[in-house]
Backbone atoms as SQL, in Angstrom:
CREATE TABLE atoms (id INTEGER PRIMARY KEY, chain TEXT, resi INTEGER, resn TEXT, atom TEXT, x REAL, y REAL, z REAL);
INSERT INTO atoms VALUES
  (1, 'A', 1, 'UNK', 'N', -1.991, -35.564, 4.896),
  (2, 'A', 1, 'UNK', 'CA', -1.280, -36.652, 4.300),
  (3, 'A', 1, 'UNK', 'C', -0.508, -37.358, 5.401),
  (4, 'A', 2, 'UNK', 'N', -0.392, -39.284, 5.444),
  (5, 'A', 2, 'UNK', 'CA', 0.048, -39.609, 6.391),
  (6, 'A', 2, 'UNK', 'C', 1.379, -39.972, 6.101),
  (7, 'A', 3, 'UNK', 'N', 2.833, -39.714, 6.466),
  (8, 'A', 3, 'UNK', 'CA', 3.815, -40.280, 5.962),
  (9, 'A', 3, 'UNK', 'C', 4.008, -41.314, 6.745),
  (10, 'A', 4, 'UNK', 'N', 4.563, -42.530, 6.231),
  (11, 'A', 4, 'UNK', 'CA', 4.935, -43.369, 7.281),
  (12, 'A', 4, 'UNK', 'C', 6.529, -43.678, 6.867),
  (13, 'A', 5, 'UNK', 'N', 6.756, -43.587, 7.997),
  (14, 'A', 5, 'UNK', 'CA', 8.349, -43.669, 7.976),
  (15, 'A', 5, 'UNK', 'C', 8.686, -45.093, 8.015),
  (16, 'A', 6, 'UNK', 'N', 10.091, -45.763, 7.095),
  (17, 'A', 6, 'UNK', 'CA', 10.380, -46.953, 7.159),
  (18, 'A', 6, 'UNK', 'C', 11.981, -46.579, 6.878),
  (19, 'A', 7, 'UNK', 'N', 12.520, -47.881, 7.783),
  (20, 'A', 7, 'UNK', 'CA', 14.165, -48.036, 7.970),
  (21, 'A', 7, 'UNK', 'C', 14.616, -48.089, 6.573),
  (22, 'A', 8, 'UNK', 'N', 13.712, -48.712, 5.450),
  (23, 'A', 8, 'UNK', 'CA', 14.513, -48.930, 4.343),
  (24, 'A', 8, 'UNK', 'C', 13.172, -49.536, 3.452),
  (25, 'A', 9, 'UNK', 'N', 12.929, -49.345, 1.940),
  (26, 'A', 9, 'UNK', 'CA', 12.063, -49.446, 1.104),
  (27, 'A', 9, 'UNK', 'C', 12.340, -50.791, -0.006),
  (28, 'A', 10, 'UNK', 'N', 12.030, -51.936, 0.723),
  (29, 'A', 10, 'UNK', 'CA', 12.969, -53.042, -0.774),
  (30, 'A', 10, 'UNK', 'C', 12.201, -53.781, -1.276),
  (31, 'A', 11, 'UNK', 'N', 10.434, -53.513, -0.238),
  (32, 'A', 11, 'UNK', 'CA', 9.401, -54.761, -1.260),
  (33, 'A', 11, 'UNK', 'C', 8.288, -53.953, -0.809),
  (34, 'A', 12, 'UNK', 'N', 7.177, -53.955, -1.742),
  (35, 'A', 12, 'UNK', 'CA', 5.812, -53.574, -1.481),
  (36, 'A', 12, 'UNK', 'C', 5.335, -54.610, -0.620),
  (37, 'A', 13, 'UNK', 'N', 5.379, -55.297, 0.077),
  (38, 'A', 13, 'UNK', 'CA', 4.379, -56.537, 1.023),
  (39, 'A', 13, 'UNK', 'C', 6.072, -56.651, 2.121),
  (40, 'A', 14, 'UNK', 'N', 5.558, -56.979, 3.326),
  (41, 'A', 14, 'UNK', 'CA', 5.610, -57.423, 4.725),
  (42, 'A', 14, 'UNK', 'C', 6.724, -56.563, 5.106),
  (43, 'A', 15, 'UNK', 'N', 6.058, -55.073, 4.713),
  (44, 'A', 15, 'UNK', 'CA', 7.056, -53.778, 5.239),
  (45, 'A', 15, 'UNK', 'C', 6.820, -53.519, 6.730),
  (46, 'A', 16, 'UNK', 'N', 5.876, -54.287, 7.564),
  (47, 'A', 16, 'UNK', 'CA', 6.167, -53.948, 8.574),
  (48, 'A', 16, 'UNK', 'C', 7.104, -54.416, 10.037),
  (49, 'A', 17, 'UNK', 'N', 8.442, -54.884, 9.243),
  (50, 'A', 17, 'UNK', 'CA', 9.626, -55.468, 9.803),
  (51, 'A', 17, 'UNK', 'C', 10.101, -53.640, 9.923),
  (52, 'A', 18, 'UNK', 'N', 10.189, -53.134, 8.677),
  (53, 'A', 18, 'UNK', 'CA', 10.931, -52.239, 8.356),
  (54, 'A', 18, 'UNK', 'C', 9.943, -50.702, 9.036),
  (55, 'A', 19, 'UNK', 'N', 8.980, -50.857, 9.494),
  (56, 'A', 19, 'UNK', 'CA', 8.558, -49.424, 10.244),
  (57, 'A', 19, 'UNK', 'C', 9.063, -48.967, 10.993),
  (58, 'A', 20, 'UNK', 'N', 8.911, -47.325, 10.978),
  (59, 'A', 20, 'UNK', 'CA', 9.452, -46.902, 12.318),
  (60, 'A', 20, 'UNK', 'C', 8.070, -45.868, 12.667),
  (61, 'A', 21, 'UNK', 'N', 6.870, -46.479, 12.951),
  (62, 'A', 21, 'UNK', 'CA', 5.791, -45.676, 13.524),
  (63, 'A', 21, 'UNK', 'C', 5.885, -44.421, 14.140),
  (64, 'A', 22, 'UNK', 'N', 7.122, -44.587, 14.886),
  (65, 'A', 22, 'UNK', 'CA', 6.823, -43.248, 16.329),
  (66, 'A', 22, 'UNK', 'C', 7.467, -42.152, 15.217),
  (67, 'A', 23, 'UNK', 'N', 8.373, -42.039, 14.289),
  (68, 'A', 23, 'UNK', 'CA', 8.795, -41.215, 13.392),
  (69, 'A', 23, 'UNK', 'C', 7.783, -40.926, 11.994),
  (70, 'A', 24, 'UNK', 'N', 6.817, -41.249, 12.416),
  (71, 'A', 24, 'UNK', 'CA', 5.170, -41.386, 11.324),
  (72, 'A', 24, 'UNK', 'C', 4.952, -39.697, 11.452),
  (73, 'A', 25, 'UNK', 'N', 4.639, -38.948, 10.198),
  (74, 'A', 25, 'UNK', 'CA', 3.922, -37.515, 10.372),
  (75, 'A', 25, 'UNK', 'C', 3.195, -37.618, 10.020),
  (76, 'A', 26, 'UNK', 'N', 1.868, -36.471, 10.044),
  (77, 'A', 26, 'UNK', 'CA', 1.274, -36.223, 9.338),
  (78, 'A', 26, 'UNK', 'C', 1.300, -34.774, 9.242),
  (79, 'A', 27, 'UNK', 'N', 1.125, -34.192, 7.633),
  (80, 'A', 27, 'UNK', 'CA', 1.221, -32.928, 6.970),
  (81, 'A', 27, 'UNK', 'C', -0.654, -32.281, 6.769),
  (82, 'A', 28, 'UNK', 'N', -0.787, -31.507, 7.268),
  (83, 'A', 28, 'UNK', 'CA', -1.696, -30.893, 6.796),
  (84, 'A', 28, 'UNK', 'C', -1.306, -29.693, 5.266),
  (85, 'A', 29, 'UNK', 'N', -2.423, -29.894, 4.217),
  (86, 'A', 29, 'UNK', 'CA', -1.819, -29.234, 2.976),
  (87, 'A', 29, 'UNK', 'C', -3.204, -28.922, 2.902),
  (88, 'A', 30, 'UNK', 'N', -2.289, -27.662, 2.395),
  (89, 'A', 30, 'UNK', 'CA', -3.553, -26.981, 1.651),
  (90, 'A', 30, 'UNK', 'C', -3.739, -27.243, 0.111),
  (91, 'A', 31, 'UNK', 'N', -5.016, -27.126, 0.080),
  (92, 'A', 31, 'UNK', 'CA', -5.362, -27.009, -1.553),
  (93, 'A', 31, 'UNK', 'C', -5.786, -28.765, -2.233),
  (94, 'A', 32, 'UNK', 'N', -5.372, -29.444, -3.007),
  (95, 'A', 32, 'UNK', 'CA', -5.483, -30.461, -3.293),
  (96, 'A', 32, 'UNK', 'C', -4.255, -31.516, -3.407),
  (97, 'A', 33, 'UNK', 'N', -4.306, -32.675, -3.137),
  (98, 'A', 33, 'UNK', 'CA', -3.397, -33.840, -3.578),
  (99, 'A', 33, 'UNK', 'C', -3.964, -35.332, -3.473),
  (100, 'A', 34, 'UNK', 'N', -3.217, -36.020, -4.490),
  (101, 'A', 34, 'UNK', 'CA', -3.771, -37.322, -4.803),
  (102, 'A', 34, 'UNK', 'C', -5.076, -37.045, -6.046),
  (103, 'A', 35, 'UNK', 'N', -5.398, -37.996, -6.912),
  (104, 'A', 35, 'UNK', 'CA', -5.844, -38.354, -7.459),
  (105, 'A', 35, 'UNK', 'C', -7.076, -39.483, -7.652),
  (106, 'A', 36, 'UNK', 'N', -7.213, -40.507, -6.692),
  (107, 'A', 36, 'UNK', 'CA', -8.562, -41.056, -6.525),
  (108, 'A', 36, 'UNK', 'C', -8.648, -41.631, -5.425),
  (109, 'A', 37, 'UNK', 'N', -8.783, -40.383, -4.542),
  (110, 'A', 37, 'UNK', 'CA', -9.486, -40.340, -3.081),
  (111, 'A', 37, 'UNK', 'C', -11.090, -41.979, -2.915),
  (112, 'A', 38, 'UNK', 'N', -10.624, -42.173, -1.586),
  (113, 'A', 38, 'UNK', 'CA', -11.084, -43.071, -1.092),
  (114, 'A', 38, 'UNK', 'C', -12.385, -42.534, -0.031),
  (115, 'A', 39, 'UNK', 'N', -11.955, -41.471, 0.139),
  (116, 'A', 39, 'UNK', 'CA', -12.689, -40.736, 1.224),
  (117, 'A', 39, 'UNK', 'C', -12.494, -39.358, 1.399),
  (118, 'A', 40, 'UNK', 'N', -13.359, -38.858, 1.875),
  (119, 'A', 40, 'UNK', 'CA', -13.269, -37.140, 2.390),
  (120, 'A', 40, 'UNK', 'C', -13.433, -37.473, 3.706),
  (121, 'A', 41, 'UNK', 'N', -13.274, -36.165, 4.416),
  (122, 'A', 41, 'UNK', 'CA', -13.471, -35.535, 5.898),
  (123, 'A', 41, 'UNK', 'C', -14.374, -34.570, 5.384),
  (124, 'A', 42, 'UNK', 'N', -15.142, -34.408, 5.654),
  (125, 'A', 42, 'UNK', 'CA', -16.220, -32.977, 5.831),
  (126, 'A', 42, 'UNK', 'C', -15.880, -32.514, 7.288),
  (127, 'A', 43, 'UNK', 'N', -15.560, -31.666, 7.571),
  (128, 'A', 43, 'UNK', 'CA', -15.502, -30.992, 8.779),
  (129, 'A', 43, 'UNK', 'C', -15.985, -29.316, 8.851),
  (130, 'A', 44, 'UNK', 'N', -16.402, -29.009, 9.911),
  (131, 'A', 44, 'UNK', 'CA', -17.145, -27.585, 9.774),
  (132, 'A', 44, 'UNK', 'C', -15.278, -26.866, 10.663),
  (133, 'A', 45, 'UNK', 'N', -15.344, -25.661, 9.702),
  (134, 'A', 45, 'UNK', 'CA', -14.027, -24.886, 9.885),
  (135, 'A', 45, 'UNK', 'C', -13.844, -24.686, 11.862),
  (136, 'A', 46, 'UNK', 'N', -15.170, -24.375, 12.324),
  (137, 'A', 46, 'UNK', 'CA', -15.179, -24.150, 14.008),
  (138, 'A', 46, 'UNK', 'C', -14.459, -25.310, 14.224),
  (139, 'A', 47, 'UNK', 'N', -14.338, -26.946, 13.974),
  (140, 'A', 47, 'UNK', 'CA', -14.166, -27.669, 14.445),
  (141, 'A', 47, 'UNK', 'C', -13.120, -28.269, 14.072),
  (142, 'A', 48, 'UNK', 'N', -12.256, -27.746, 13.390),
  (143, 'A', 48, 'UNK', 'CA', -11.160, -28.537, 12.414),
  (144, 'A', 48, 'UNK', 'C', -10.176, -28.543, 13.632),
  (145, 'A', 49, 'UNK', 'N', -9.574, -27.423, 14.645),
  (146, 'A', 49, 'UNK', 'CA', -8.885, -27.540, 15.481),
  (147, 'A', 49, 'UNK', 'C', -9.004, -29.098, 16.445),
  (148, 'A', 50, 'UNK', 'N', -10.164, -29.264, 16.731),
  (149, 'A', 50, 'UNK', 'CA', -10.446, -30.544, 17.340),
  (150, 'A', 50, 'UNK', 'C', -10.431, -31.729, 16.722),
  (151, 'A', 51, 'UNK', 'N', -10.593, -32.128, 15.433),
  (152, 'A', 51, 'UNK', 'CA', -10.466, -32.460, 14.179),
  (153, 'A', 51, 'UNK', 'C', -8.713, -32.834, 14.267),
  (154, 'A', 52, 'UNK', 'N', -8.115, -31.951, 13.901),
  (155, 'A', 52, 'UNK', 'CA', -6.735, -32.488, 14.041),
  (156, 'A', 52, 'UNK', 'C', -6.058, -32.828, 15.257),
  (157, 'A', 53, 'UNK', 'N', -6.363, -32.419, 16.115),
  (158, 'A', 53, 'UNK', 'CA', -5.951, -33.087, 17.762),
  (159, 'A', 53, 'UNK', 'C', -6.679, -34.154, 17.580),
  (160, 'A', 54, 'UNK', 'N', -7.799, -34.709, 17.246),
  (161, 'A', 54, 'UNK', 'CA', -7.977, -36.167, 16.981),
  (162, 'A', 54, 'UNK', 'C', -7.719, -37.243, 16.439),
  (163, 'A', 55, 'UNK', 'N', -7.132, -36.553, 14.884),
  (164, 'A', 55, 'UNK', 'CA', -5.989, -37.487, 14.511),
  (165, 'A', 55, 'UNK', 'C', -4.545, -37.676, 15.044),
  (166, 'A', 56, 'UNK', 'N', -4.136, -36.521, 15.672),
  (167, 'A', 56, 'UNK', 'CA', -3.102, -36.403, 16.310),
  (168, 'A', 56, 'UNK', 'C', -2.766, -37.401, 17.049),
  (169, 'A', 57, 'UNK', 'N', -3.890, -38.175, 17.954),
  (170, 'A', 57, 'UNK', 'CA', -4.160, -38.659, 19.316),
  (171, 'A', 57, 'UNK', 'C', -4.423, -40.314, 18.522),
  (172, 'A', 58, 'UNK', 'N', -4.467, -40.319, 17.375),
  (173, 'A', 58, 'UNK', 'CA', -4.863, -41.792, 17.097),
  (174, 'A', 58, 'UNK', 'C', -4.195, -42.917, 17.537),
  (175, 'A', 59, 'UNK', 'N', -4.565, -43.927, 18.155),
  (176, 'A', 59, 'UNK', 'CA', -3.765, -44.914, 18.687),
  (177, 'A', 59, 'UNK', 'C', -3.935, -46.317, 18.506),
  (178, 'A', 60, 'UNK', 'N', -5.180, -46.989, 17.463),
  (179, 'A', 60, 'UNK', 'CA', -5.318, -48.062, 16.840),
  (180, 'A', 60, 'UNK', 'C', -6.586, -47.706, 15.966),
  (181, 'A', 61, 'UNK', 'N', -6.732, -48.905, 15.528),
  (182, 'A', 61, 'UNK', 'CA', -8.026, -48.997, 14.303),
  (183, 'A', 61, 'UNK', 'C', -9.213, -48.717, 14.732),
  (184, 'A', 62, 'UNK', 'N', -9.737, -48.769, 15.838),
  (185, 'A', 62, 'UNK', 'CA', -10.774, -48.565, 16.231),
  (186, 'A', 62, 'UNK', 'C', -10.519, -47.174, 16.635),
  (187, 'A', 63, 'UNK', 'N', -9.577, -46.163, 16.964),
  (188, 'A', 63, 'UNK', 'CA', -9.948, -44.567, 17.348),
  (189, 'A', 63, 'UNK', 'C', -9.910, -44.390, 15.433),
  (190, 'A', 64, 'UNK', 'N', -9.525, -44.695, 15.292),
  (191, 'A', 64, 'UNK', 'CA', -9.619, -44.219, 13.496),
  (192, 'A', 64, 'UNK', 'C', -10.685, -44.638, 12.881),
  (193, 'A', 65, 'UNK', 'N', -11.546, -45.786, 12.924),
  (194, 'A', 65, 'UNK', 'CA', -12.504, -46.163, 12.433),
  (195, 'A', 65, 'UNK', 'C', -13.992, -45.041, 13.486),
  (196, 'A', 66, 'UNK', 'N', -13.734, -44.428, 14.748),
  (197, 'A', 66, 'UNK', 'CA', -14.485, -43.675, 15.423),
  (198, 'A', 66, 'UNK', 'C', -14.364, -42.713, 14.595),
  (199, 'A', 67, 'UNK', 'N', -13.222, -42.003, 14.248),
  (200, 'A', 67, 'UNK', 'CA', -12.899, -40.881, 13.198),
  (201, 'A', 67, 'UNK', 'C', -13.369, -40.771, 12.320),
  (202, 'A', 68, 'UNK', 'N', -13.447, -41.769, 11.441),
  (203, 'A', 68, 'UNK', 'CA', -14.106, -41.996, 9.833),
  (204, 'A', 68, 'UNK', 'C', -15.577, -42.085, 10.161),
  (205, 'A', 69, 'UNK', 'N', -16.671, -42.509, 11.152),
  (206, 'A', 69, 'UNK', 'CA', -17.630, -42.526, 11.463),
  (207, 'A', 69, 'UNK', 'C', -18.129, -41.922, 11.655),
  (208, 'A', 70, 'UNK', 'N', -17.254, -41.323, 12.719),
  (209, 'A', 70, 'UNK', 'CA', -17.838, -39.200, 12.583),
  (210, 'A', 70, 'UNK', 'C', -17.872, -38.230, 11.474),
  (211, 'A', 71, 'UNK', 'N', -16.843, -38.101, 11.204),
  (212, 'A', 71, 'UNK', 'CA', -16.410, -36.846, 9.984),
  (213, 'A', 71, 'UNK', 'C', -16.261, -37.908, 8.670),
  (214, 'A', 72, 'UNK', 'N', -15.755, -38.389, 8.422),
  (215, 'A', 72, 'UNK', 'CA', -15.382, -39.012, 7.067),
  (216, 'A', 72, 'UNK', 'C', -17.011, -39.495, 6.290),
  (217, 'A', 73, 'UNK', 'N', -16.560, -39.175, 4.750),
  (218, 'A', 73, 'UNK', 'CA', -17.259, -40.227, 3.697),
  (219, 'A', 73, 'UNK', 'C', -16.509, -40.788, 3.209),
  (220, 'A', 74, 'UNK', 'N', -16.990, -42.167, 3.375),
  (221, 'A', 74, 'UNK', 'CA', -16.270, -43.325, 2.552),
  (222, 'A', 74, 'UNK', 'C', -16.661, -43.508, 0.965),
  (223, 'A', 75, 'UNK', 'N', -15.928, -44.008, 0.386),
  (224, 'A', 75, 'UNK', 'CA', -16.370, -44.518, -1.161),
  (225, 'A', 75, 'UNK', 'C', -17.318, -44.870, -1.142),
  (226, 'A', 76, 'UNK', 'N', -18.241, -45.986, -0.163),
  (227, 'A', 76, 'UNK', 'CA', -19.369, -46.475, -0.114),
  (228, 'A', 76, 'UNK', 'C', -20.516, -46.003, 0.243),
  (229, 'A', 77, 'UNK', 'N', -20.187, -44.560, 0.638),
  (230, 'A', 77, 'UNK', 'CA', -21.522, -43.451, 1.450),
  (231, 'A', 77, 'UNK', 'C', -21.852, -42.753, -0.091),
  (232, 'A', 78, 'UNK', 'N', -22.811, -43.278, 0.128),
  (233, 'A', 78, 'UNK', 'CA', -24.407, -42.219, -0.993),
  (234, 'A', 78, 'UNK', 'C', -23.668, -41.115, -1.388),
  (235, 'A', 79, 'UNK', 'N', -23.028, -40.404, -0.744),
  (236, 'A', 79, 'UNK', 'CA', -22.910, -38.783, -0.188),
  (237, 'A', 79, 'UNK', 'C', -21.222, -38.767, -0.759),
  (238, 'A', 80, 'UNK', 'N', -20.893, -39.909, -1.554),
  (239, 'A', 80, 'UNK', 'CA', -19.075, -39.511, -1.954),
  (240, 'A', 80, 'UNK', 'C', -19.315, -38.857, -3.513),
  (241, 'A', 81, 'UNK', 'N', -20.020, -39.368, -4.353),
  (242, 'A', 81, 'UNK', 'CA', -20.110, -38.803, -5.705),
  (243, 'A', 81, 'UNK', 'C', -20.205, -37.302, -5.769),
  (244, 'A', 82, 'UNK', 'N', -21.233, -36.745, -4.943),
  (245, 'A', 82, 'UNK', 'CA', -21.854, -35.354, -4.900),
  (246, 'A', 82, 'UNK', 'C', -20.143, -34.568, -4.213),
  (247, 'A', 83, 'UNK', 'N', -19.792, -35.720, -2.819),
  (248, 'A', 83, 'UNK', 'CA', -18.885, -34.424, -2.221),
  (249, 'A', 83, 'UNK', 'C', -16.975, -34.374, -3.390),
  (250, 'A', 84, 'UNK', 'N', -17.601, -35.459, -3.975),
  (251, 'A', 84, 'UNK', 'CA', -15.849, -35.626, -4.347),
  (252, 'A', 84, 'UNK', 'C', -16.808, -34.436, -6.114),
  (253, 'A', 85, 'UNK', 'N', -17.513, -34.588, -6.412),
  (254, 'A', 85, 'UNK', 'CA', -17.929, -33.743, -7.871),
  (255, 'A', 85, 'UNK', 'C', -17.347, -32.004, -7.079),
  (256, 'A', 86, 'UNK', 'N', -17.752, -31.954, -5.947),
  (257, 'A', 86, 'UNK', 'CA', -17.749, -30.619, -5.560),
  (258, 'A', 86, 'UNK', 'C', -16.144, -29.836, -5.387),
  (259, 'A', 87, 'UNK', 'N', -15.357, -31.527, -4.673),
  (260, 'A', 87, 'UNK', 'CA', -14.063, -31.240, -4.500),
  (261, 'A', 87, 'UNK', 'C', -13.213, -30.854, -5.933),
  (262, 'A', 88, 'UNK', 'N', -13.610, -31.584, -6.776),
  (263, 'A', 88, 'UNK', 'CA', -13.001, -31.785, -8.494),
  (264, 'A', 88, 'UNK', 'C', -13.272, -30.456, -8.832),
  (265, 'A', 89, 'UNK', 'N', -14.729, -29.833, -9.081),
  (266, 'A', 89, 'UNK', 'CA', -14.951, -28.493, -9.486),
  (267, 'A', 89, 'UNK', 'C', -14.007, -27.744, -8.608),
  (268, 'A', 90, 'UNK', 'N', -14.041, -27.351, -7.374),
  (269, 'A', 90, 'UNK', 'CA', -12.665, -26.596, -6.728),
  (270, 'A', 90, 'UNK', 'C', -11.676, -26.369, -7.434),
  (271, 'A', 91, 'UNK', 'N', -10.968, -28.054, -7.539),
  (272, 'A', 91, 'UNK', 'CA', -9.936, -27.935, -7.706),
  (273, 'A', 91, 'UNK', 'C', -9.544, -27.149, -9.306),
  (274, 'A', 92, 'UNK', 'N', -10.256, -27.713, -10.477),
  (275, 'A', 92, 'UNK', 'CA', -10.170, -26.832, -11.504),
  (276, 'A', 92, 'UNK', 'C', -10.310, -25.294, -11.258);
């Protein structure tokens, strides 16, 4: 999960006066969260260590769009119905 940190919360649109990026986390969680995922990561367990040092390391849209190209299914990949049916059964 990505948090993004902001000085102060007073409008949904042109919050990025109010960012504070370098104070941005991200949480790795176990188990499930959120409700209508946009995308998965498939990652093989050997590789998850490298996997998160890669998001770690992200530094614009294009190392993130390399990310999603590699590991990620998008909403629009053939391959999201089958992996998100599999994630849902889990989670029940």
């Amino acid at each position: 999960m990505h948090n993004s940190e902001h000085l102060n919360i007073t409008s949904m649109f042109g919050d990025r006066k109010d960012r504070i990026p370098a104070e941005d986390r991200l949480s790795v969680i176990p188990g499930f969260i959120g409700s209508y995922p946009n995308l998965f990561y498939v990652v093989a367990e050997a590789e998850l260590t490298a996997f998160v040092d890669a998001i770690s390391e992200l530094q614009s849209e294009e190392d993130y769009s390399r990310l999603v190209d590699a590991d990620g299914i998008r909403l629009t990949n053939p391959e999201f119905w089958a992996n998100s049916d599999t994630f849902h059964l889990a989670n029940r």
